[in-house]
MARDOLUM-815882 format. One record per residue: x, y, z of N, C-alpha, C in turn. Coordinates in steps of 0.2 Angstrom, whole numbers, plus 5000, padded with zeros to 4 digits. Example, Ala and Ser with C-alpha at 12.3 -4.5 7.8 and 13.67 -1.06 7.14 Angstrom:
// MARDOLUM-815882
506649725039506249785039506649845039;506449895035506849955036506450005039;
//
This chain:
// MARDOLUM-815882
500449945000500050005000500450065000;500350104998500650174996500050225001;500650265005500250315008500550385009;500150425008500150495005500050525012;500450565016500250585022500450695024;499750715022499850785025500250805021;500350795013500650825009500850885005;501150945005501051015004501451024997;501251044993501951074988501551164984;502251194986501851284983502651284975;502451304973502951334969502951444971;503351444974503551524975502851524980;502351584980501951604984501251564978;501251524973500751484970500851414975;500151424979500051354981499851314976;500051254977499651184972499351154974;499551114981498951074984499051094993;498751074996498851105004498451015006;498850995012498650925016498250875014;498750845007498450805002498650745007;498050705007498150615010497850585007;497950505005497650485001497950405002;497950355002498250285002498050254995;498450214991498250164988498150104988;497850074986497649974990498049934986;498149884988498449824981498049814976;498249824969497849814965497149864962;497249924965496949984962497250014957;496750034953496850074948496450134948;497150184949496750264949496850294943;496150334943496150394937496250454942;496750494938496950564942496850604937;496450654941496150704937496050784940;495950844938496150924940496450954931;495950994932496151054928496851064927;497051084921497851104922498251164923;498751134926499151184933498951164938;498351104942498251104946498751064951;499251024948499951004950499950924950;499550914945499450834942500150794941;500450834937501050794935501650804940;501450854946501950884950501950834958;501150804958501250724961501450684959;501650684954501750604949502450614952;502850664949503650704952503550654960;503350694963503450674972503250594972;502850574968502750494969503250454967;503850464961504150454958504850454962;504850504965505550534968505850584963;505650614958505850684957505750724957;505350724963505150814964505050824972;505350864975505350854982504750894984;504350894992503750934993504050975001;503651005001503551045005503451035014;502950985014502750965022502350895018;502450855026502150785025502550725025;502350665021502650605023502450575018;502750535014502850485007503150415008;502550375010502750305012502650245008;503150205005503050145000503150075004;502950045003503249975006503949945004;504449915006505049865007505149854998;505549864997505749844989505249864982;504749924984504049924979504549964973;504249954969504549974962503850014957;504250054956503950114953504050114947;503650124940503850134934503350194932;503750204929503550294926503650304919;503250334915503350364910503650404907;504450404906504650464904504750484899;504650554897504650584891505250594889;506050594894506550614891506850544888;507050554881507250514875507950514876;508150424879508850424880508950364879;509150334875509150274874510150234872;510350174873510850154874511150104871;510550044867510550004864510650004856;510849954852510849974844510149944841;509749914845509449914843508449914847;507849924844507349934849507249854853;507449824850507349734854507749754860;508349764857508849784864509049804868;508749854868508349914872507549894876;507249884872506649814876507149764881;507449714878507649664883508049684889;508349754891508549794895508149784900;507249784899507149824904506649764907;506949684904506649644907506949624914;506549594920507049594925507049484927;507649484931507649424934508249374928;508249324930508649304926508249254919;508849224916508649194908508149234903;508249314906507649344902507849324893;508349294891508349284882507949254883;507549214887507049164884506249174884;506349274887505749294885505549354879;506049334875506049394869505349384868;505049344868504149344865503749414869;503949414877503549454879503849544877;504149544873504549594870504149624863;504049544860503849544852503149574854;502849534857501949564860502049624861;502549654865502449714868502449764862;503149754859502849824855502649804846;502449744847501749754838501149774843;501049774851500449794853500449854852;500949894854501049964852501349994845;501249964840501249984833501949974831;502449904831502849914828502949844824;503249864820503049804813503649744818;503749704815504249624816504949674813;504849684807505349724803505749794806;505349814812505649854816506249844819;506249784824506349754826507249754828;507449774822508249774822508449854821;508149894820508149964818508249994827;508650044824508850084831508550134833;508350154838507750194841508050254838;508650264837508550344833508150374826;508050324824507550304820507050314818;506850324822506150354825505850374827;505050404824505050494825504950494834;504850534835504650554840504250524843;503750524840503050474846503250404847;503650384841503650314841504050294848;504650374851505150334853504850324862;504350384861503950374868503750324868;503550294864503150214864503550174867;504350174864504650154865504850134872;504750204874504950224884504350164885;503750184884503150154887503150074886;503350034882503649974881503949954887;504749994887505049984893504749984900;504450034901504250024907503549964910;503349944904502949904905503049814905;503849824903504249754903504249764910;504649814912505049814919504449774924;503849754924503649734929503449754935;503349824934503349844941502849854945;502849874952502449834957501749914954;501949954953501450034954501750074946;501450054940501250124934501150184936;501450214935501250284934501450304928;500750304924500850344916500350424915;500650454912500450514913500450534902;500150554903499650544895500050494891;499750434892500050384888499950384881;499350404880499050394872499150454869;499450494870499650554866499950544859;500350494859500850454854500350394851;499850384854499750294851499050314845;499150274841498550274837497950234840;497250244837496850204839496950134842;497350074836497350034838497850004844;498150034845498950024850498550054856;497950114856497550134863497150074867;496750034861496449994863496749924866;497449944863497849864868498049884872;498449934875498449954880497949964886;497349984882496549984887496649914889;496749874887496749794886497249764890;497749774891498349774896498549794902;498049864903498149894908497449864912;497149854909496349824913496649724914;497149704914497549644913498049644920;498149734920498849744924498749714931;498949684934498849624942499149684945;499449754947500049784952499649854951;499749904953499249964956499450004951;499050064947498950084943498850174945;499350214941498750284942499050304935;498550354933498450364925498150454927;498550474922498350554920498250534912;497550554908497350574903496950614904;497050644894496450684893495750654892;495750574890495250544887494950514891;494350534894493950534901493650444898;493350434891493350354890493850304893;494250324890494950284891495050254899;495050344901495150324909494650274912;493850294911493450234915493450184914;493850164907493750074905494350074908;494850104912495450064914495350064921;495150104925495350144932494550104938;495050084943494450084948494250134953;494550164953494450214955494850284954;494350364954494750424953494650484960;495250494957495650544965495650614960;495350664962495550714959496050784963;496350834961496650894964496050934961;495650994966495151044964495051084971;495351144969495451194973496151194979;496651144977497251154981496851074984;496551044984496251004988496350934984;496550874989496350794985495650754989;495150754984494650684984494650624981;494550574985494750514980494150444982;493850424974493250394977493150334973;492950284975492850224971492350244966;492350244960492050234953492550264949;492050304943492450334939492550404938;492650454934492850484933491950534934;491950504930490850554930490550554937;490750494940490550494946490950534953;491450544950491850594955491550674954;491550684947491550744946490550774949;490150704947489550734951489750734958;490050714962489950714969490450754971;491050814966491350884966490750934967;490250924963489650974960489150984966;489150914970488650904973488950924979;489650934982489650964988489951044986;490051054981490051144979489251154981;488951124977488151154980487851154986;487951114991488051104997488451145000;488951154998489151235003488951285000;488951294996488651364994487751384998;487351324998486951325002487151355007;487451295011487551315016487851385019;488351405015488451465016487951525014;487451505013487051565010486451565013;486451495018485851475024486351525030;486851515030487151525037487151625034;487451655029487451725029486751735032;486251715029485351725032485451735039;485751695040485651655048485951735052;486551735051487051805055486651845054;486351865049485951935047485251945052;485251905051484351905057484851905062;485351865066485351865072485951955074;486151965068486452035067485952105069;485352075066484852125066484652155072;484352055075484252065082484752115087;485252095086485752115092485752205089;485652225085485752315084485052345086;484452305086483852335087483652345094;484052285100483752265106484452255111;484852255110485452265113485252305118;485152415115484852445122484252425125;484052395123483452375128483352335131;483352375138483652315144483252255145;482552255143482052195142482352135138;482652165133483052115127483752095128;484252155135484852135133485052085133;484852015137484851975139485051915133;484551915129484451865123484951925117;484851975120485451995114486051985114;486251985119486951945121487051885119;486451835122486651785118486551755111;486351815109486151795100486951845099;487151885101487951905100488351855099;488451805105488851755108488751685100;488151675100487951645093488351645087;488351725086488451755081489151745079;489551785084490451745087490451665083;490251655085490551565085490351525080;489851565077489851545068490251555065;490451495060490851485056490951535050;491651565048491351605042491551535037;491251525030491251515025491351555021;491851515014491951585009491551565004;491551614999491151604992491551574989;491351524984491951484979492051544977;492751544973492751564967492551534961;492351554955492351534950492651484946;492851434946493451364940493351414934;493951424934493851444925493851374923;493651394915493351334909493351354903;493451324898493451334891492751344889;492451374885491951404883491851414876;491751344871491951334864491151374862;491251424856490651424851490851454845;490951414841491151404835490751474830;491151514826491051564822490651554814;490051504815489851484810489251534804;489351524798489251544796488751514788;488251524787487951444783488451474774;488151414773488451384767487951354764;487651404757487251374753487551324750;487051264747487051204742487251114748;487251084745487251014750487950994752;488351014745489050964745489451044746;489951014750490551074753491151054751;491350994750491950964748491850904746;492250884740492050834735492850794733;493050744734493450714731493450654727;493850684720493750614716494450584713;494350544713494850474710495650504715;495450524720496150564723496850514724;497550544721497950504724498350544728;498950524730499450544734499850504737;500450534739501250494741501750534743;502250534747503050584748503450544743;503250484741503750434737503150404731;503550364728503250334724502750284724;502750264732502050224734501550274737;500950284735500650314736500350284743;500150354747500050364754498850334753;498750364748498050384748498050344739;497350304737497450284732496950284727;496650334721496050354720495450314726;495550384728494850394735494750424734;493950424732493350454731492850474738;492650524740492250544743491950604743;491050634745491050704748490850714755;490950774756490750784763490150834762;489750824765489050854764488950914769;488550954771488451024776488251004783;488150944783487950914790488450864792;488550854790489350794790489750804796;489650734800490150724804490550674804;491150674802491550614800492250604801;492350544806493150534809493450484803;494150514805494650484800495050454806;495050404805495450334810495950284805;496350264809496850204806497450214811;497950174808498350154813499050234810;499450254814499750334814500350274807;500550364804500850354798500450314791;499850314791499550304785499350334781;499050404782499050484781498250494783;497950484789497850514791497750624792;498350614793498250684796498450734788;498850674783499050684775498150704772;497650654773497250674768496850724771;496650754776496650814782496850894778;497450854775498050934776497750944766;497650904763497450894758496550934754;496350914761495550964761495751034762;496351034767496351104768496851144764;496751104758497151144752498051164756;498251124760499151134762499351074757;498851014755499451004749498950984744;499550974740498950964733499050884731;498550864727498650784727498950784719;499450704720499950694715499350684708;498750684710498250684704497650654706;496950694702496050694706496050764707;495750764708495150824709494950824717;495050894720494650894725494350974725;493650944725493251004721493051074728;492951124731492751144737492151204733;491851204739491151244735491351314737;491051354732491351434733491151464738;490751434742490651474750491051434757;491351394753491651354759492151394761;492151384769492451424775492851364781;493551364779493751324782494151344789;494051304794494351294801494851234802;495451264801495851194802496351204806;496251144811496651144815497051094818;497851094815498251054812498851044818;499250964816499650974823500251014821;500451024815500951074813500751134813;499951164814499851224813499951274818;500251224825500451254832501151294831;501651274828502051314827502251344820;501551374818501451404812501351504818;501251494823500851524827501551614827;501351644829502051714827502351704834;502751704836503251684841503151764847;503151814842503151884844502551914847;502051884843501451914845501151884851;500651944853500351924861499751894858;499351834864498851804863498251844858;498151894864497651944858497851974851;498551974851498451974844498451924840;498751864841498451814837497951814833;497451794839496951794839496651844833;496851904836496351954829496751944824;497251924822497651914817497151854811;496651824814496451774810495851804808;495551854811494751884809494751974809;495351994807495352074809494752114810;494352104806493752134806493352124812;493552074817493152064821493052134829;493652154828494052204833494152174840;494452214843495052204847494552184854;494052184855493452184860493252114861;493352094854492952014854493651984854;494152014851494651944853494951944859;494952004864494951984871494351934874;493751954871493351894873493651814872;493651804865493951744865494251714868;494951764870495551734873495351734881;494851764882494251734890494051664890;493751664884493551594884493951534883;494951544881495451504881495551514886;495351534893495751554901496251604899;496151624894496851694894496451764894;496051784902495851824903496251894905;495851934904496352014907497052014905;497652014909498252034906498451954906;498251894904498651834904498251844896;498051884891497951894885498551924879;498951964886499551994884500051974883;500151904883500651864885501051844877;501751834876501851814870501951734870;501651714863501751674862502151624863;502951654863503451614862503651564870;503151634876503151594881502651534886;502251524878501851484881501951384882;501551364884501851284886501551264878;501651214877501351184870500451174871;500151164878499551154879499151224878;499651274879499251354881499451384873;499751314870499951374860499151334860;499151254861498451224859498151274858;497851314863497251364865497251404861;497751434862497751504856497451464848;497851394846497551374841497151394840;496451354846495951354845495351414845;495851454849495451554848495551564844;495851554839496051574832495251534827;495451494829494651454826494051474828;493951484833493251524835493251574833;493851634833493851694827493451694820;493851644817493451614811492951614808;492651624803491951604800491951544798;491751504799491851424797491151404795;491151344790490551294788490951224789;491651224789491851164790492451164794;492451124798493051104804493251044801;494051064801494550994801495150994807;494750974811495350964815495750884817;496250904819496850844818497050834826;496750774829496950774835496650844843;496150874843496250934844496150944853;496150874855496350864861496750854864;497350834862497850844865498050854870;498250924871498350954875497651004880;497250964881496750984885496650944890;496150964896496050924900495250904900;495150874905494650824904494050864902;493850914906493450974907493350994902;493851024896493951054891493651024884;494050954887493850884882492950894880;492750864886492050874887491550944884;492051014884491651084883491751084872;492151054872492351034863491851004862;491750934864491350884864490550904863;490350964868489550974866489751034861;490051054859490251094853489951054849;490551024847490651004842489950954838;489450904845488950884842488350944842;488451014842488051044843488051094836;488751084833488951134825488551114822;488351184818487851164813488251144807;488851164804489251134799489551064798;489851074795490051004794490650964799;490950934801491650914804491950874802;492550864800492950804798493650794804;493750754807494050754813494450694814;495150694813495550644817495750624822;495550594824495750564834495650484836;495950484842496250414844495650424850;495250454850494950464855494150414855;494050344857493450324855492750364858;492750394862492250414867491950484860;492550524856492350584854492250544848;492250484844492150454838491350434841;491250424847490450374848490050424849;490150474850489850554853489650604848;490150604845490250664839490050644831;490450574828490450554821489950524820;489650534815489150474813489350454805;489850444802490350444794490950424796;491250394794492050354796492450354788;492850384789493650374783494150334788;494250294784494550224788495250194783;495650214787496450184784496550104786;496550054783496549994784496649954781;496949894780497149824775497449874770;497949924769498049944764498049994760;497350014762496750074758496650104763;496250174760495650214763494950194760;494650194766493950164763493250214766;492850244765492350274766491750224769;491650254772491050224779490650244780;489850244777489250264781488950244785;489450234792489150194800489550224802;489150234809489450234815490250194817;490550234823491350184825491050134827;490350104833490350054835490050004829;489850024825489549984820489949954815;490450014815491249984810491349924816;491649934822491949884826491549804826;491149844826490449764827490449734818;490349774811490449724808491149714804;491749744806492249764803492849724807;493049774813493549774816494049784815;494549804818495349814816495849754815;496049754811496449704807496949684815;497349614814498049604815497949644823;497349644826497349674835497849614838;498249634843498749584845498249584852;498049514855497849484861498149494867;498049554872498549564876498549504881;498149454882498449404886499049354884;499349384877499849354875500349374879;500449434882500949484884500849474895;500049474894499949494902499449434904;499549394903499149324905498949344911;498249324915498049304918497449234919;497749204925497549134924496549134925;496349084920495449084920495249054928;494749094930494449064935494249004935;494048974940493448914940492848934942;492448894941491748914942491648934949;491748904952491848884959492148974962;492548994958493049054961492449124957;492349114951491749144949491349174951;490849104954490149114957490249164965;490949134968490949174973491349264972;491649264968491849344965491049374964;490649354960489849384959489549414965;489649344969489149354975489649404980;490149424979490449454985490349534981;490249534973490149614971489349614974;488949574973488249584973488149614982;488449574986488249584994488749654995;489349664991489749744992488849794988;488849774983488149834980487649844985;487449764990486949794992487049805001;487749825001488049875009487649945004;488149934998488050034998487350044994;486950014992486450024991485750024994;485749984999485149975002485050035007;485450075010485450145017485150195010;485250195004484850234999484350224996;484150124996483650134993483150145001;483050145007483050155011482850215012;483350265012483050335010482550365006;482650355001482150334995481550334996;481450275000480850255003480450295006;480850315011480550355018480350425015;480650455009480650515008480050505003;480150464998479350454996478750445001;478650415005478250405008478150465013;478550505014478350575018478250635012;478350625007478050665003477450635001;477150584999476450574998476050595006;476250595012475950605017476050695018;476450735016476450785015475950825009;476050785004475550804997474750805001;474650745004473850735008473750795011;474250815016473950875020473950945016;474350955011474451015006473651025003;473350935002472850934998472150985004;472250935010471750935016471851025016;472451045016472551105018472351165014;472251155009471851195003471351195003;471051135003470151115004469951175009;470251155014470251185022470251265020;470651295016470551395018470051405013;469951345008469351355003468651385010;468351325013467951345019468151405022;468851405024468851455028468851525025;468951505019468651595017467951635017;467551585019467151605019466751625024;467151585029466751585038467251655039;467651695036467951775038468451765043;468651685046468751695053469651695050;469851745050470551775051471151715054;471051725061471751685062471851625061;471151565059471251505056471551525051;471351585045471451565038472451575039;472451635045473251655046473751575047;473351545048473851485054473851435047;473251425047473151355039473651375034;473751475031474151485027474851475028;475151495033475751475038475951395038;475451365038475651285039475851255030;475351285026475351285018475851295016;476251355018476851365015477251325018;477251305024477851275028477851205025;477251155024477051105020477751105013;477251165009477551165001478051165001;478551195005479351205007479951135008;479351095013479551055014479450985009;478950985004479050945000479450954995;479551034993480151054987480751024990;480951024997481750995000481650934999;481150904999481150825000481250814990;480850834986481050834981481750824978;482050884981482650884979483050844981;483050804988483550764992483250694986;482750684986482450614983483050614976;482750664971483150684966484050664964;484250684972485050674974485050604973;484650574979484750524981484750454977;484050464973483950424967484450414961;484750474960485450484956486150444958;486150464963486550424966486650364965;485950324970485750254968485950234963;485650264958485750214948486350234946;486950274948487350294945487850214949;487850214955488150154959487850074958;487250094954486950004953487450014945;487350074940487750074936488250034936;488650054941489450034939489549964942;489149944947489349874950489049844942;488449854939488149804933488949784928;489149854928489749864921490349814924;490449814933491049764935490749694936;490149674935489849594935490049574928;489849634923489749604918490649604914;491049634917491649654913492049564918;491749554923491949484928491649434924;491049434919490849374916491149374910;491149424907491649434900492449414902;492849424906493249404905493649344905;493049284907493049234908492849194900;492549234894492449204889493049174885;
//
C-alpha cells in the first residue's frame, strides 16, 4: 500500500495542493484528474521521487518498484529489441524475447522494426518505445501520465486491454475521460488545492465535486441568512434592557459561527464556433484522389464527399496519412492527381498538429487571435481569449512563452475567430483536459456545419461522428456507419491479444460464482441505506402532498366563515408544508441519482467479471 500523508507542495507563493492524503490498496487502479496547473504531473514527480514537497510523509512498502513514463528520449541500445530486453528483470530473460515481440506490435511496431535503432524513430514512436520499457520492467505501481498522446487507435485499445489485465496498482493522468473509465477503479482528483478520492469513475467523481459545491454554497447562503437575522436582532434590542439578555446571547451565537467563503469561479473553456451557413448540399468533393511523399502512394483514387451536415472521423493505425488526407482538404497539399472539388462558399477551420507552430512567436495572445478575423475588433478577441482561460492581462502574453498545451488554445481561439462551415481538425485534444475535452465535445455535436475529425479518442468517435474514413488492409475506405457499428461488423485487422503479453489465469466456476456474489452483497451494503432513504422520503411526501391537499380544501371553507386567524395559521402551515416537499424533492432527486449511478457501475464490473471469463 502506498500512503500519502499531509502532503504540501507551493511553487514560490502559488500554492498547488495543501494536506493531500490519500492511500492506495493492492491492486487499484486510479484515474487522476484536475484542471491544468492543478499540480497533476507535479504528484506523479513526488510519487516517483523527482520532485521534492514541502510538508508531509511519502510512504511505499520494502522493495516496491515504481515505473513511470518518461518523456525524456535516451536510449543506449543498437537496437529497439535491445533496448526492450534491457528492461526485462530476473534471470534467463533471452528466453522471454516473445513478451518483448507482443509488447511492441501491441504498440504499433511492425516484426521488421525490430532490428532498427530507436534513433529511427519519429518522436512518438520513441515514447512508445519508453512506454514498452516500462511496462516490461514489471513493476509493482504504473504511473503513466498521457500515455495515448503518441498511440493510434489501435495500440489505445491494447493498451485499454493490458492495463485492465495489469495484476499491480495503477494511476493514470489522461485527457480521454473513456479511456480512463474502461481502465481505472477508482478516481482521485486535485480541485481547489484539495485531493478527493472515490471508488467509481471519473463522472461519478465529478458529480459528487458538484454536489458538495452545492452544498456549501447552500450552506453558506443558509448560514449568511442566519448571522443577518441574528445581526439584526442584536442592533435593534441590545439597548433594551427587556432584550439585553437574549441579545447577548444571539451576539455570543453570532461569534462562534463559522465563516464560510464563496467559491470562486473554476475557470473553463467556453467553445462556440463562428459559423456561418453555406448554401448548396455538397461542401467538399473528392474524386479518384491520389497521393504519396514517394512513389508508393499514401491515399489511392479515393473517392468521397462531405455534405453540410457531415460528421465524420478519420481513423487508422498513425503514419497512414491520416492527418496527409486532412492537410489535403485544407488545400496545404495538393494531390499527386484527382480532383478535389470545394464549394465557393466554403469556410474552412483547420486545426492541424503542425499548425501549432505555424503560430508568430512575437505576437501576444490577443493578437493572434485578431490576426485570424481582423474585422472582428480587438473587444471580441479579448473575449475569446476569456473563453481560452487567457483572461485580462494573461491575454498579453507572448506566444513564444507559452507551454505547447496553452499554444493548443490559442490554436483553438484562432478558430472560434473564424467564420467556418467546416472544421478539420487533427487530434484537437491533446493538450486539454478532461473538462475542456467534454466543453469541445457538446460543441462540436451541437455545430451546425460539417466536421471532419481525426482522433484516437473512441468516446469523441461514439459521441460526435456518425461517417468514418478508415485507413485499413492497405486502403482508405469510406463508411456510412457509426465507429461502433464499424467495430461490430468490421474490426481492426491483426489486434494483437493482450493476454499473450499479460496472462491471467481463468477462474473456475467455483471462484466465479463466489467473485459475483461477494460484488452483489458489496452493492447491496451501499445500496440498500439509499434505497431506504428513497423510501422513507417517498412516503413522507405522499403524506405531506395529503395534508397540502386537506390543507387547501380547508381555507377554501375557511374563506368564507371570515374567521382570520384559522385562515392565518392553515396559510402558515401551507407554506411550511409546500417548502417541505420542494426539499424532500430535491433530496429524493440526489438520492435516486445516486442509487442508479452505483447500481450502474457494479452492473458494468459483474458484467466485465463474466466477459472476462469468455
Amino acid at each position: 500500500m502506498i500512503q500519502v500523508l499531509n502532503v504540501e507542495k507551493s511553487y514560490g507563493t502559488q500554492l498547488l495542493f495543501r494536506k493531500v492524503n490519500f492511500s492506495i490498496g493492492k491492486g487499484e487502479k486510479i484515474g487522476l484528474v484536475g484542471r491544468n496547473g492543478s499540480g497533476k504531473s507535479t504528484l506523479f514527480k513526488i510519487l516517483s521521487g523527482e520532485e521534492s514537497y514541502d510538508d508531509g510523509e511519502v510512504i511505499f512498502p520494502k522493495n516496491y518498484l515504481i515505473g513511470t513514463l518518461k518523456q525524456h528520449l535516451e536510449f543506449n541500445e543498437k537496437s529497439i529489441m535491445e533496448e526492450c530486453m534491457m528492461a526485462l528483470k530476473g534471470e534467463n530473460v533471452e528466453h522471454e524475447r516473445y513478451k518483448v515481440e507482443k509488447m511492441l506490435q501491441g504498440l504499433g511496431f511492425k516484426n521488421s522494426d525490430f532490428g532498427r535503432s530507436p534513433s529511427e524513430f519519429s518522436g512518438g514512436y520513441q515514447i512508445r518505445l519508453n512506454l514498452a520499457k516500462v511496462l516490461l520492467s514489471n513493476p509493482d505501481c504504473l504511473l503513466l501520465d498521457e500515455p495515448t498522446n503518441y498511440l493510434d487507435i489501435v495500440s489505445m485499445r491494447w493498451l485499454t486491454k493490458f492495463l485492465k489485465a495489469f495484476q499491480g496498482e495503477l494511476i493514470l493522468i489522461t485527457h480521454d475521460r473513456g479511456f480512463m473509465d474502461e481502465v481505472t477503479s477508482h478516481t482521485m482528483g486535485l480541485w481547489r488545492q484539495k485531493l478527493v478520492k472515490i471508488s467509481g469513475n471519473s463522472t461519478k467523481y465529478f458529480e459528487q465535486i458538484l454536489l458538495e459545491e452545492e452544498i456549501h454554497e447552500k450552506t453558506r447562503q443558509n448560514s449568511d441568512r442566519r448571522k443577518k437575522e441574528l445581526q439584526d436582532f442584536v442592533d435593534r434590542f441590545r439597548a433594551k434592557a427587556s432584550k439585553a439578555a437574549q441579545a447577548q446571547s444571539r451576539l455570543k451565537l453570532l461569534e462562534k459561527m463559522p465563516e464560510l467563503e464563496a467559491l470562486n469561479l473554476m475557470a473553463s473553456l467556453d467553445f462556440e464556433f463562428n459559423y456561418q451557413e453555406c448554401p448548396g448540399k455538397v461542401l467538399l468533393e473528392l474524386s479518384d484522389l491520389n497521393f504519396g511523399y514517394t512513389t508508393q502512394n499514401l491515399i489511392h483514387n479515393f473517392n468521397t464527399s462531405v455534405l453540410k451536415n457531415d460528421k465524420i472521423g478519420i481513423i487508422g493505425k498513425n503514419g497512414q496519412g491520416k492527418s496527409t488526407l486532412l492537410n489535403l482538404m485544407a488545400r496545404e497539399l495538393q494531390p499527386g492527381s484527382g480532383v478535389i472539388q470545394h464549394n465557393v462558399n466554403l469556410l474552412i477551420g483547420h486545426f492541424g498538429q503542425t499548425n501549432i507552430n505555424r503560430l508568430h512567436l512575437e505576437n501576444t495572445i490577443e493578437e493572434e487571435i485578431l490576426g485570424a478575423n481582423p474585422s472582428m475588433g480587438v473587444q471580441r478577441a479579448r473575449s475569446i481569449a476569456g473563453t481560452m482561460m487567457f483572461s485580462g492581462e494573461l491575454s498579453q502574453k507572448k506566444i513564444k512563452v507559452l507551454s505547447g498545451g496553452e499554444r493548443a488554445r490559442v490554436l483553438l481561439g484562432k478558430l472560434l475567430a473564424r467564420p467556418t462551415n467546416l472544421l478539420l481538425l487533427d487530434e484537437p485534444t491533446n493538450h486539454l483536459d478532461q473538462e475542456s475535452v467534454d466543453s469541445l465535445t457538446i460543441e462540436l455535436q451541437n455545430y451546425p456545419g460539417a466536421v471532419v475529425i481525426v482522433t484516437h479518442s473512441e468516446s469523441i468517435l461514439r459521441n460526435c461522428v456518425n461517417k468514418l474514413v478508415v485507413f485499413h488492409h492497405g486502403k482508405v475506405e469510406f463508411l456510412n456507419e457509426t465507429y461502433d457499428d464499424f467495430l461490430k461488423k468490421i474490426g481492426w485487422e491483426d489486434e494483437i491479444p493482450v493476454q499473450e503479453v499479460n496472462s491471467s489465469p481463468r477462474l473456475s466456476r467455483q471462484d466465479l460464482k463466489r467473485l459475483r456474489a461477494e460484488l452483489i452483497v458489496q452493492r447491496g451494503r451501499e445500496l440498500n441505506p439509499l434505497k431506504n432513504q428513497i423510501d422513507t422520503l417517498e412516503k413522507n411526501i405522499v403524506k405531506l402532498e395529503l395534508e397540502q391537499t386537506e390543507l387547501e380544501n380547508s381555507l377554501i371553507h375557511l374563506a368564507s366563515s371570515g374567521d382570520g386567524k384559522k385562515i392565518q395559521e392553515s396559510s402558515l402551515r401551507l407554506s411550511v408544508v409546500k417548502n417541505k416537499i420542494e426539499e424532500m424533492f430535491d433530496e429524493l432527486s440526489v438520492t435516486t441519482h445516486l442509487h442508479d449511478s452505483i447500481f450502474q457501475r457494479y452492473e458494468i464490473k459483474l458484467k466485465d467479471l463474466d466477459s472476462s471469463q469468455l
